[in-house]
N, C-alpha and C positions, 0 to 999 in steps of 0.2 A: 606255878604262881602267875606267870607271865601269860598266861591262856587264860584263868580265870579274871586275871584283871579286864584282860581286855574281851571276853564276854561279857561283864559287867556293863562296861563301857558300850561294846555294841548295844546292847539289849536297852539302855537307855537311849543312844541315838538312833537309831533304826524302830523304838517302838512306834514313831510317830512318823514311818514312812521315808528315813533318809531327810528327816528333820527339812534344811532349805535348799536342798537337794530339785524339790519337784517344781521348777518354775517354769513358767512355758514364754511359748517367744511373744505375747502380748505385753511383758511386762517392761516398762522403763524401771530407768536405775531409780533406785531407794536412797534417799539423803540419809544424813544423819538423825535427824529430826524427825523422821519419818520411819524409818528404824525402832526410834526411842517410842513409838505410839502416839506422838504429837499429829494434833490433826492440822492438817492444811490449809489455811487462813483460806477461807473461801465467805461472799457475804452472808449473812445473815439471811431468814425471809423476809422481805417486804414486799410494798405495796406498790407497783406499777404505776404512775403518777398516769401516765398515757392512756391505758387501758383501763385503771382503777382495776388491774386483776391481782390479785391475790398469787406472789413468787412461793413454788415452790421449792423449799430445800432436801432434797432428797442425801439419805446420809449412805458409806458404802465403807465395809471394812473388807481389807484384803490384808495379805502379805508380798505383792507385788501391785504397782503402781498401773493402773487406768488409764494415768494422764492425758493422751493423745488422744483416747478415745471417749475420752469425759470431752472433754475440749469439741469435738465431733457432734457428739451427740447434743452438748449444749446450744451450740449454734443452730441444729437441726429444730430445738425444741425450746423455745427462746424463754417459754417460762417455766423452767426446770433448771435449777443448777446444782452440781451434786459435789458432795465434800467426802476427800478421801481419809480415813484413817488407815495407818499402815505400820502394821505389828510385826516382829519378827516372829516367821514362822512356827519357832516352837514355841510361843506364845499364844500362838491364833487359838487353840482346842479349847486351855483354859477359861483364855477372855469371852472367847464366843459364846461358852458353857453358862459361863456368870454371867452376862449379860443378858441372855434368851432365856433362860429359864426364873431371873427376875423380872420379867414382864418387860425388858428394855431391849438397848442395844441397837440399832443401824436401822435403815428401811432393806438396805440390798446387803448378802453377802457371800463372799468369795469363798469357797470348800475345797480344799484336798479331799481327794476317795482316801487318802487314809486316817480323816478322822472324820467323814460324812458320816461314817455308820452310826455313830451314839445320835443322831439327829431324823434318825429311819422311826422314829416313834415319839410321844409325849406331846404331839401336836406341837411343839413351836414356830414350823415353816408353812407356810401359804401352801396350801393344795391346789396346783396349776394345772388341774383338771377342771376348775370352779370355773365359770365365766367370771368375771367378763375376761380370764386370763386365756381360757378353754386349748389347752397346748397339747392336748392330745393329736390337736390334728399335724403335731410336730413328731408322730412314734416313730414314722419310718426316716424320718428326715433326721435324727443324729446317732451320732456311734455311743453308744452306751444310755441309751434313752432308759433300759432297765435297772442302772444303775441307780439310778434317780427317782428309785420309786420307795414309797413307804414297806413297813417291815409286809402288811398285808397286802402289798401290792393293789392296795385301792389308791394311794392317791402318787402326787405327781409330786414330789417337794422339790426337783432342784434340775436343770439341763448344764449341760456340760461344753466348756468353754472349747478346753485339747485336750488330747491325749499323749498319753506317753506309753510306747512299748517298749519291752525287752531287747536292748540290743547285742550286737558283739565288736568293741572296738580293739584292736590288735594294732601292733606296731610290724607296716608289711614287709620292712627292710629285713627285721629280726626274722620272720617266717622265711622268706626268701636264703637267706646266709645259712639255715638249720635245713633245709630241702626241704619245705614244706609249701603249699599251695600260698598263692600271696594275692590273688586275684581274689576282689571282693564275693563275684560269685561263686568262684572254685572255693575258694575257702569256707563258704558256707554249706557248700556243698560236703566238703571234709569233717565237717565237725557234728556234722548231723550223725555219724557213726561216733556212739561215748569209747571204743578204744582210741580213735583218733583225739580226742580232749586229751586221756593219759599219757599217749607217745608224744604229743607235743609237751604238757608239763613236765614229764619225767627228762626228756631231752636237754629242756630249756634249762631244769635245775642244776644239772651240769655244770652251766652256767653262771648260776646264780640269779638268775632270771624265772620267774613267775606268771600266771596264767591262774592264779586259784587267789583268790585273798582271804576268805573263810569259809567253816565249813558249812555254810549256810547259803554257798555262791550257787550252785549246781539244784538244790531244790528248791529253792529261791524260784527259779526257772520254772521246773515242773511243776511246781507250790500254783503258783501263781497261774498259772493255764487252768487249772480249776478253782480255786477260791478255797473257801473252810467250810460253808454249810448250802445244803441243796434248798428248794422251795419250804419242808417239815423239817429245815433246820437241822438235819441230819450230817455229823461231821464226813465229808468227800475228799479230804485231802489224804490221798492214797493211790493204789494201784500198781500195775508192775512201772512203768518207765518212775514213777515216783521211788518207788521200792530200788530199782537198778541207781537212781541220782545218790541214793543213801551210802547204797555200797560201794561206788564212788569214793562216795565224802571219803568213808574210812579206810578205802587205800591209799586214797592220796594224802590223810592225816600220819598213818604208818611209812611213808614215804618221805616224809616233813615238805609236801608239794605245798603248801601254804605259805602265802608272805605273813601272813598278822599283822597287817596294815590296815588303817580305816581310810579308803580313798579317801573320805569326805574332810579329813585331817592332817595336820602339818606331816605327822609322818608317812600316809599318803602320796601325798604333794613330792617328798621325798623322794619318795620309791619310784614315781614317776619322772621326775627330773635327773635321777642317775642308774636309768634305765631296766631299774630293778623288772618293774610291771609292765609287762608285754604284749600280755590282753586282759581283758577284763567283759563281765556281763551288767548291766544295771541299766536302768531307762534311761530313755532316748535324754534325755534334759542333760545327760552326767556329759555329753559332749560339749556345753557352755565351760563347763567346770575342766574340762581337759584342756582346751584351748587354752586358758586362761592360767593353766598353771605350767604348762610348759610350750610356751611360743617358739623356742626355740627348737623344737622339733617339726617342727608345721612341714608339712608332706610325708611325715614319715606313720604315721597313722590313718588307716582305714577303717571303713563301719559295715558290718556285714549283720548278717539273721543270728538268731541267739541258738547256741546248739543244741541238737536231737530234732532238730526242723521242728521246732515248735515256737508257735507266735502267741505270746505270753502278756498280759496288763500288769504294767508297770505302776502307773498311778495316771490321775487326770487332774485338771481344774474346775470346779462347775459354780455355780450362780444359784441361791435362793433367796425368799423373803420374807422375811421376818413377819410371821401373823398378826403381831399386832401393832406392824406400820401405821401409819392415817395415812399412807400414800400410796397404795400398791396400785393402782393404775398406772401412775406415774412410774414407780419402782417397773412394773412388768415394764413400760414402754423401756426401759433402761436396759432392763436385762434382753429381752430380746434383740435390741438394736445390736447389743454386743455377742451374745449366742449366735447371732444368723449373719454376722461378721455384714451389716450394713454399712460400716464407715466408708467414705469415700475413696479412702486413699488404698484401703487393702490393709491386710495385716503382714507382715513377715513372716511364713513360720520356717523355722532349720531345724529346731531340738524337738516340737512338739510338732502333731498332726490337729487341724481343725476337726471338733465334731463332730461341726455343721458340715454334713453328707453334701450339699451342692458344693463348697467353696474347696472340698478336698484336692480338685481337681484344676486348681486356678495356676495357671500357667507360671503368674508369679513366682508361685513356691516349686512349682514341679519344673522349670527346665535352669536351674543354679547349681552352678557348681562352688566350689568351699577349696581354698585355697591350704586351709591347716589340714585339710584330707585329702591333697593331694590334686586335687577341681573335683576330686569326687561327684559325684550328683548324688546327693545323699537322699533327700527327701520321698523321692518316688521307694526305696525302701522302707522308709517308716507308715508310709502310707499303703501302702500293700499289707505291713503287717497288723496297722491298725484297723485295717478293716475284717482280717481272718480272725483278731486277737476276741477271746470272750470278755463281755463285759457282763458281771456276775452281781447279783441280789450285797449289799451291805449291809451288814447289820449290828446291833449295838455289842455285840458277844465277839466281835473280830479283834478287838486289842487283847482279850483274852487268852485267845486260839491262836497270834500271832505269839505271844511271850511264851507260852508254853511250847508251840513250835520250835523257838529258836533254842529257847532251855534246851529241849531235848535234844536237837542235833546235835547242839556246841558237846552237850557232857557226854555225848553217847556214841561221839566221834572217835575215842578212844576204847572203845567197849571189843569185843569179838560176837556182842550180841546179833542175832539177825536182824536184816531189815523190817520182816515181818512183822519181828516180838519190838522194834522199835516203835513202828507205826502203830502197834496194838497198847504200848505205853503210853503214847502220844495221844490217842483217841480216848483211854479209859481218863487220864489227865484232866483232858479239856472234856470232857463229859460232864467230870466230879465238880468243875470251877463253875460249869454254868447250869448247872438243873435247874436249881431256881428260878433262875433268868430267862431260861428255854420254857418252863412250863407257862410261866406267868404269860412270853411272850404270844404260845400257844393254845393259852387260855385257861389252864388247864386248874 
């Protein structure tokens, strides 16, 4: 009973990407007020007494705050001032949904990849292939530029703020004490063999101590290094290392290697404050959220490559424009300023990697080290792996193919079925959910 509640519970939190999980290091803190969807007292347009110019107000909804970089940009562009609204997170899909598809809603706005995909079609986003935005000549210049294309890959609807890859943080005292590798890069080098994941969990359970939190953790991993559908929409999530992550799961399900813990929740929180959780896999962002819940460990956790040597997309942040703004000149100057990380001061990043290919490399971020990892030098990791990681086609059928995904593994974790006849369940599943949707898409 205690398994199926809290699949329930996952399958709601997680359909939406690890809910407010995905935030990247551009963002200030979120008031209360801001939280609630309250907009940001910002003026009104008027009219330039000096100039007689005509002020634009340009409007921007996210679920992380701008501020610094509104503030930037306004200065840069005296007759532009921009007003944030700011939703919580698992609000953004719905609000955005009813907003844009009644002809309304913001001039600019802020996307999570995991709910961009219902937005890959129906024209409501500005095509930034059109002049005067012409952003094609930006293909090679960001990490996930395909990401950001429509379902037929003809237009251009959105560019990408960060990223976030698959990481692996562990706790290196506990590796060390059990004789295991404890060196960020020894250890990544260890776990790239899936019997070294088992001899570590099996070991650790001993203990009472954990390395698996669902059974969704492991092809979560290889899930995600390929996506759900190729260019003819053809389902791809499979193969042997997919196929091996399965059989995994359900040894270490018949082994009770699972905590049943939802990091992102009190009892989480829990497990990680009395040492229950000892490593864990999830995007680079879940390291704000580790800091944060247990400070009193700080040095005792490290960040290494996500195991089977594979560099996997986690999630991102990107920027589009609502087609039927009155101000997309102005909106593009806006999003660009912020895509190609033009503000003066620099951006911070720790948890996420910039997309913007030139600023990857900006000294800022790549020679830091992090005090709750040890001095770590975290960064030049995540940026290594977000440039090997794929960044893979979205499209409006992925919240679909994600629910049946997780169905299947959680119930079939307990099964002796094979991995094969799992994946071929898996596939027939999500086939039968989206014909319709696939043909219509296709044309057909």
């Amino acid at each position: 009973m205690r398994r199926i509640q809290l699949l329930i519970m996952f399958i709601l939190i997680f359909s939406l990407n690890f809910m407010g999980g995905c935030q990247n290091s551009t963002e200030g803190s979120i008031d209360k007020e801001a939280a609630n969807g309250k907009v940001q007292q910002k003026p009104s347009p008027v009219n330039d007494e000096k100039n007689n110019d005509k002020i634009v107000e340009l409007k921007l909804w996210s679920w992380f705050s701008l501020g610094g970089l509104l503030k930037e940009f306004q200065e840069a562009n005296p007759g532009i001032i921009v007003t944030e609204k700011l939703f919580e997170f698992s609000k953004c899909p719905e609000e955005y949904m009813k907003a844009l598809t009644s002809g309304e809603g913001p001039d600019v706005l802020v996307f999570d990849s995991g709910f961009f995909g219902q937005y890959t079609v129906n024209n409501v986003l500005q095509d930034l292939y059109e002049p005067p935005f012409s952003a094609d000549k930006y293909k090679n210049e960001f990490l996930g530029f395909e990401s950001g294309l429509s379902i037929d890959k003809k237009q251009l609807l959105s560019l990408t703020i960060s990223t976030a890859p698959y990481i692996t943080l562990y706790r290196q005292d506990i590796m060390k004490e059990n004789g295991f590798p404890s060196d960020p890069y020894e250890f990544g080098k260890f776990i790239e063999k899936p019997e070294n994941i088992m001899k570590i969990s099996k070991k650790l359970k001993e203990k009472q101590k954990y390395i698996l939190i669902f059974p969704t953790d492991l092809t979560d991993i290889t899930g995600s290094a390929l996506g759900f559908f190729d260019d003819n929409l053809n389902y791809i999530r499979k193969g042997d290392l997919f196929s091996k992550a399965i059989d995994m799961t359900a040894q270490a399900d018949r082994d009770g290697l699972f905590l049943d813990a939802n990091f992102w929740s009190e009892n989480g929180k829990k497990a990680i404050m009395e040492n229950e959780l000892a490593m864990f896999f999830l995007g680079s962002y879940s390291m704000d959220t580790l800091g944060r819940y247990a400070p009193m460990q700080k040095g005792k956790w490290r960040v290494t490559v996500p195991p089977f040597g594979l560099s996997s997309w986690a999630s991102d942040s990107r920027m589009a424009i609502n087609i039927q703004s009155s101000y997309k000149e102005e909106a593009w100057k806006l999003m660009e300023y912020i895509v190609t990380q033009k503000n003066k001061n620099g951006v911070d990043y720790f948890s996420t990697v910039p997309s913007y290919i030139p600023y990857i490399k900006n000294p800022k971020n790549f020679n830091r080290k992090h005090a709750f990892f040890g001095d770590q030098n975290v960064y030049p990791i995540l940026a290594e792996l977000a440039n090997k990681m794929p960044h893979y086609k979205l499209t409006p059928m992925d919240d679909k193919a994600l629910a049946i995904y997780r169905k299947t593994i959680w119930t079939s974790a307990k099964h002796k079925a094979k991995s094969s006849e799992i994946i071929e369940k898996m596939i027939k599943e999500t086939e039968m959910e989206i014909i319709e949707e696939k043909n219509a898409l296709m044309g057909k």
